[in-house]
N, C-alpha and C positions, 0 to 999 in steps of 0.2 A: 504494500500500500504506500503511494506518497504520503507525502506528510500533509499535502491540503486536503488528501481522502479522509483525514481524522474530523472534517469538519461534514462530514455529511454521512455518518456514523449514526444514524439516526432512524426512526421507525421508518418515517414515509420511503426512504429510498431503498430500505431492504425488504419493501412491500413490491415497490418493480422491479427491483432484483431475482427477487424470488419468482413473482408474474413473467418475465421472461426467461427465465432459464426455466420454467416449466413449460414453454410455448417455447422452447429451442432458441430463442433469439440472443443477439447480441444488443444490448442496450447503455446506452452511453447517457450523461446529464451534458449538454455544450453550451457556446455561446455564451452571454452574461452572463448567467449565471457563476460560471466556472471561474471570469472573469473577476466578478466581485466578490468570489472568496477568497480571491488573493489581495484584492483590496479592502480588506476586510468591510463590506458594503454591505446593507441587507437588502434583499430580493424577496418579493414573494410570489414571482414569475419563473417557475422552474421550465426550460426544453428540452426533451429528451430525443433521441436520435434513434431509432434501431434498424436493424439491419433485417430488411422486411416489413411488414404490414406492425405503423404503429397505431393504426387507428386498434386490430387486435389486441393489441396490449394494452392502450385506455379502457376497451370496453371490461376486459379481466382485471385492471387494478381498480375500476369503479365494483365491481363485483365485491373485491378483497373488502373495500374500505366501509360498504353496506349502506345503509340509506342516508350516512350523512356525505356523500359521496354525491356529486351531480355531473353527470357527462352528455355533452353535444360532442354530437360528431361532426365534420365539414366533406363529405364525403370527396365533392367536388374537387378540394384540395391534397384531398390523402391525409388528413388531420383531422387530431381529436382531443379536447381541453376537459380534464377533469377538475372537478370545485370539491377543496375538501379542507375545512379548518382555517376556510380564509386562504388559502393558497392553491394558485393555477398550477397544476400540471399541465404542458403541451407536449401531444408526441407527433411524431412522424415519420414515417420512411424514411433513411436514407436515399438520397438522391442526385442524380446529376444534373446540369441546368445547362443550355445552351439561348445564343440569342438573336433575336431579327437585329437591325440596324435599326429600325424607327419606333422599337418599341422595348419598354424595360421589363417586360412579360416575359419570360422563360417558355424556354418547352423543355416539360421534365421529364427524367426519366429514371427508373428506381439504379439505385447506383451502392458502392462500400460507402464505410467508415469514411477514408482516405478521399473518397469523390464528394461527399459529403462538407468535411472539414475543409475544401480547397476549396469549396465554391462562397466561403464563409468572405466579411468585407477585411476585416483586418486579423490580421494574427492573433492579436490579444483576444478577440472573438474565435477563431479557429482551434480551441482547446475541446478534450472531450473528459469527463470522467466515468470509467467505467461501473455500472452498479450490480452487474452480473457476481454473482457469489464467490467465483474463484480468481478472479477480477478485480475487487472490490475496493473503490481507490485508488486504481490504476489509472497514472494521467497517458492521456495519447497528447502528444506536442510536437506534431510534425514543423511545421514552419517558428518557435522559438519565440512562442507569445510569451511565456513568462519571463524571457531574456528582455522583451518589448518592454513589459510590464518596469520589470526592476529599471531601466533606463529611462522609460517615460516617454517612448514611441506610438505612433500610429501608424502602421505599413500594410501595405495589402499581402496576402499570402501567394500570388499570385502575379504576373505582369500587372501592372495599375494602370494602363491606359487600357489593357483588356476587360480591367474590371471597372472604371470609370463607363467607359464606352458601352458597356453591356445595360449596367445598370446606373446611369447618370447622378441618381439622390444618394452614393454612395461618397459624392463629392460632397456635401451637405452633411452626413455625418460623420465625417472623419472629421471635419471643422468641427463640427457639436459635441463629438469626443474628446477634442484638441481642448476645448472648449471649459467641460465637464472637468476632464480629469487634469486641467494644467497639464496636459502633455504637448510635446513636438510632436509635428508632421514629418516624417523622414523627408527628407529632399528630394527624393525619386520619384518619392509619392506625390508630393507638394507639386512638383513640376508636369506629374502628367495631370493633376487637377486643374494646371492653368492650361495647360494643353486641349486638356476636352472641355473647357468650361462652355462652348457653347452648345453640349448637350444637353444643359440641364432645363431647355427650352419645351423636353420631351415630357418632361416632370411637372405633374399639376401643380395649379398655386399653393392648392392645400396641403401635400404632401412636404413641400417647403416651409410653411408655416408653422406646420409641427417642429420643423425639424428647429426653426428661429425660435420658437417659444421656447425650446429647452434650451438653447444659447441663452436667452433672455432669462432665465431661471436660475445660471450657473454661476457663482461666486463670484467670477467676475467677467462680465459677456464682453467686455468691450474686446475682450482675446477673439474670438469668434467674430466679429466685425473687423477689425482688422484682419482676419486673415482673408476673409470674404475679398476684403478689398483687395488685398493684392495679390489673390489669386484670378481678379477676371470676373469673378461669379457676381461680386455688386452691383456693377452695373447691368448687370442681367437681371437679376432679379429686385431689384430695388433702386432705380437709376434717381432720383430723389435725393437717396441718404449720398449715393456715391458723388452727387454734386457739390455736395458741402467740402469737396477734399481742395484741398491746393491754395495757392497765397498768390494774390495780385499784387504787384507793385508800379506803384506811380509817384514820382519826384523821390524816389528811396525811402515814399512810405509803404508800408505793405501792414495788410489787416490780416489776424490771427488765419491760421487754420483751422476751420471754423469745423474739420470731422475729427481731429484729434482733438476738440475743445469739446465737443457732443462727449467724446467716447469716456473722457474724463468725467464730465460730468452723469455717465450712466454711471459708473465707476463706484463716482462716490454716494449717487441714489442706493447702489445695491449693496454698500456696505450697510447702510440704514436701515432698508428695508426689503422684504420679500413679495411688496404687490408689483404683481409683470406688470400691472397696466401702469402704474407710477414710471417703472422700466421704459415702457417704450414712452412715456411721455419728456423722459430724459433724451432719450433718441431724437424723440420729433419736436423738440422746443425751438431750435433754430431750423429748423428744416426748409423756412421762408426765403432763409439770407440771401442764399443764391440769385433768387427772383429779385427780390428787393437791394440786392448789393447797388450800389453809387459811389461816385467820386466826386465829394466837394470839395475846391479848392480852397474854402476856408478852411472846414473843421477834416478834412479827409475821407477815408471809407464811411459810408454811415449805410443801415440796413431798416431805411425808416418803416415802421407799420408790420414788422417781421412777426411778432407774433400775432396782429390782426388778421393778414396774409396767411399765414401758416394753419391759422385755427379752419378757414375756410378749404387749405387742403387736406385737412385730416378725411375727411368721409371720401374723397376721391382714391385716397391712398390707402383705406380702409376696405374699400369695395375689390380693386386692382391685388391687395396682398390677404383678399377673402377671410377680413379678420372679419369679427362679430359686426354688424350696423344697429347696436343697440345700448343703455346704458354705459357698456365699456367705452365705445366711440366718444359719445358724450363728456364722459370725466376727463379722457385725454383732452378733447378740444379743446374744454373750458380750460383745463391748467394753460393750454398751450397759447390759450390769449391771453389769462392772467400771468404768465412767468414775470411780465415785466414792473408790474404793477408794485408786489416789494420791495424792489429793488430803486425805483423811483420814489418811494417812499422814505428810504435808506438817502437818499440822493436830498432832499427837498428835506423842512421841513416836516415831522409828524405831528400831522393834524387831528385831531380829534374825528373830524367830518370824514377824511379823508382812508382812517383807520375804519369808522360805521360802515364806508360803501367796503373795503374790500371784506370786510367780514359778510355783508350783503350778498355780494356776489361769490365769494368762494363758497358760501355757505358751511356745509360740513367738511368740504376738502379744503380747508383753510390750513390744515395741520400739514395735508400731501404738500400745499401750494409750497408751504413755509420750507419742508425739509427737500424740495425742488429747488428753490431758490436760494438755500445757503448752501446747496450741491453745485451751482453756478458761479459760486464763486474762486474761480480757478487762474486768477491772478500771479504773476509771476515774479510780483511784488509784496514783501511780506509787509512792507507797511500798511499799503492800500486794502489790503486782505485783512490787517488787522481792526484796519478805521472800519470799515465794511459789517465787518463781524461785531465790532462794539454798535454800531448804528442798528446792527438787525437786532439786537438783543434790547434795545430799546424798543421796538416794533413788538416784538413778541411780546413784553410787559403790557404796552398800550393795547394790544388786542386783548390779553387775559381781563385787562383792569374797565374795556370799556364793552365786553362780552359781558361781565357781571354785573354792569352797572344799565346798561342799556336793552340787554337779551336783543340784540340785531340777528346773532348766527341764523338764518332761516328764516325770518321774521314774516307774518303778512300784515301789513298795515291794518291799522286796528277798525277802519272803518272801510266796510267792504264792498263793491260796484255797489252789489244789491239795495243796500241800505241808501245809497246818496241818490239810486235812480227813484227809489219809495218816497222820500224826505223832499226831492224837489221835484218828484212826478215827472220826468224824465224817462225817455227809451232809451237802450242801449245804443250809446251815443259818445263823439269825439269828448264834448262835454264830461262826459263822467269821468273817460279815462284821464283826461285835465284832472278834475279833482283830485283824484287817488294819485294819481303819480305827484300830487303838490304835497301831498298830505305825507307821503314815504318820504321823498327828497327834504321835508321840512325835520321828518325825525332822525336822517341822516346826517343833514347838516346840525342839527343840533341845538335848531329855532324851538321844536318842542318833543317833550320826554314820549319815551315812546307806549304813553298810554291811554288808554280812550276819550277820558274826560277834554284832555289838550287835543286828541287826534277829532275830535267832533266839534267843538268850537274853534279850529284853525278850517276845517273843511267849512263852515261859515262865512268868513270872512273870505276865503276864495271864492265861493259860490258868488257873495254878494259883490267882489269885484267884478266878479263875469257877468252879473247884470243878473241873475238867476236867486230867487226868494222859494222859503220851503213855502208847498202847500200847508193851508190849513185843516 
């Protein structure tokens, strides 16, 4: 037995152990799984591999395991997934795969261990454990994953333009692995991924998206973004973000790089925090600049209206990268117009009025806004970083101090369409919304407290300027 067989010494795998060598077969545990027991990682997706019909062996280890045991079969595929204790069994046939040009679909055919293992994407995935009884913990490691492993590689087991070309989203996770596990792309490998990058044209939006969400998930994505980029694949699949790369100069002035300034700023969102959708609103905060870049010769680069502009590409860029068009879209946006808003606050005086509306409009993402906005601060001057960071900390007091004092977070004005259309006998009309918007904007600015008695005799005094008297 190796030494990592000691880690899988346990009931379930000596239930298909035994389920195969009673059905004659060779059965193996591969892929991640094997993977992650070397990185000491927990899984609770087991693959199993045998050599002949695995769907026969799901349906006899859901037998063994008795009714708390649940098995679908895929016949279509030659697979079979058992549910037992909260954990996937998958088995399948060993097999060999070959492929068209235009398509990442295989034609299969039942194949060994060895044809099986070589058709796997990276070596560190092309591991098997055997669970067969006389067997039992025996690693098979043809191509020297665990050599990968201990290094910190990513390699295909295989030619890599063979296996790019075959199956194109294999360029996509090897970045996501790169990604995930802090590991190197070997060079070979890296190079036939810019080589075949415009295959990945073949590969659905969605299929890609998965693969970005778990970049976007991993301790630190901006890895996975750059390498995108200089393998070729960003501008393919995301020509947007890839615009933001490169530095203009004019009179020997030149403005930041504005996708190393993004990738920092995801950087340091994901140190804070684990929501993706915060993640990508790191990403796409400046995503406008490009559009909006200018050259004035007084003040220099300026990227005026960038997140007004940017907030209105999010749903075009949300539709094209087949993310969600719902609530999620939304919270991006809204950050992606507010980013600037603290930071002008930080800039200017902090005003009391001016602190009401952005708790107004950020409403409950005032907290996302806030750890968004001192994640932008990536300054390569530790004074300016330091004035910055005492000014936000001010900000942060006045919203605590005038969130308790005023309840603005969410607020809806205390006197409602319905009420001013009753009171001055009024249709739904340009008129009422006058009203009400005089009446929020009056508790905003901080003319009056934000409670009924002041919010119904200040809607008076509007009314009666506009020329309008309640019914009697």
């Amino acid at each position: 037995m190796h030494q990592i067989g000691k880690k899988i010494d346990s009931e379930i795998f000596h239930v298909v152990g035994n389920v195969a060598d009673t059905l004659g077969r060779e059965c193996y545990i591969v892929g991640g799984y094997v993977r992650d027991l070397f990185l000491n990682r927990h899984s609770k997706d087991i693959d199993f591999v045998t050599v002949g019909s695995g769907i026969e062996v799901a349906t006899s280890v859901a037998q063994q395991f008795g009714r708390k045991a649940y098995l679908n079969v895929f016949k279509n595929f030659g697979t079979a997934q058992v549910k037992f204790r909260g954990i996937e069994l998958e088995f399948v046939g060993a097999r060999r795969e070959s492929y068209r040009r235009d398509s990442r679909k295989p034609i299969v055919e039942d194949g060994t261990l060895d044809d099986d293992l070589s058709r796997r994407d990276f070596t560190i995935n092309a591991m098997a454990l055997c669970v067969n009884q006389n067997r039992f913990g025996e690693l098979v490691d043809k191509y020297d994953g665990v050599g990968d492993l201990e290094r910190g590689l990513i390699r295909t087991p295989l030619d890599p333009d063979i296996t790019f070309s075959d199956d194109p989203l294999r360029m996509m996770r090897a970045i996501r692995f790169a990604t995930q596990l802090e590991f190197t792309i070997f060079d070979e490998t890296f190079d036939a991924i810019t080589r075949n990058a415009q295959r990945i044209e073949i590969i659905s939006k969605e299929r890609v998206m998965d693969e970005l969400m778990k970049i976007m998930a991993s301790r630190r994505p901006s890895i996975g973004w750059e390498l995108l980029s200089k393998c070729g694949l960003l501008k393919l699949i995301f020509p947007q973000l890839a615009a933001l790369k490169g530095v203009e100069t004019v009179n020997g002035r030149g403005h930041k790089d504005n996708f190393y300034h993004t990738l920092e700023v995801l950087d340091n969102v994901a140190a804070k925090s684990d929501n993706v959708w915060l993640r990508w609103t790191a990403l796409l905060h400046d995503i406008a600049k490009p559009v909006t870049k200018r050259w004035d010769e007084k003040i220099g680069w300026t990227f005026h209206n960038h997140n007004f502009i940017g907030a209105k590409m999010i749903p075009r860029i949300f539709r094209e990268m087949k993310f969600p068009l719902n609530e999620k879209m939304k919270y991006v946006q809204k950050l992606v117009e507010l980013h600037m808003r603290p930071i002008a606050l930080v800039e200017d005086e902090v005003t009391d009025s001016a602190v009401r509306r952005l708790l107004f409009d950020a409403g409950d993402d005032i907290d996302d806004l806030m750890l968004l906005c001192n994640a932008d601060i990536t300054s390569k001057n530790p004074e300016k970083v330091r004035r910055v960071l005492e000014n936000f900390a001010i900000v942060r007091r006045k919203l605590v101090e005038i969130e308790e004092k005023d309840r603005i977070r969410n607020f809806q004005p205390p006197v409602s369409g319905e009420e001013i259309m009753e009171i001055f006998g009024l249709s739904p009309s340009r008129e009422v919304g006058l009203i009400k918007d005089s009446i929020k904007d009056a508790i905003l600015e901080g003319i009056i407290p934000n409670e009924r008695d002041a919010a119904l005799e200040y809607m008076h005094k509007t009314a009666h300027s506009m020329g309008l008297s309640p019914i009697k």
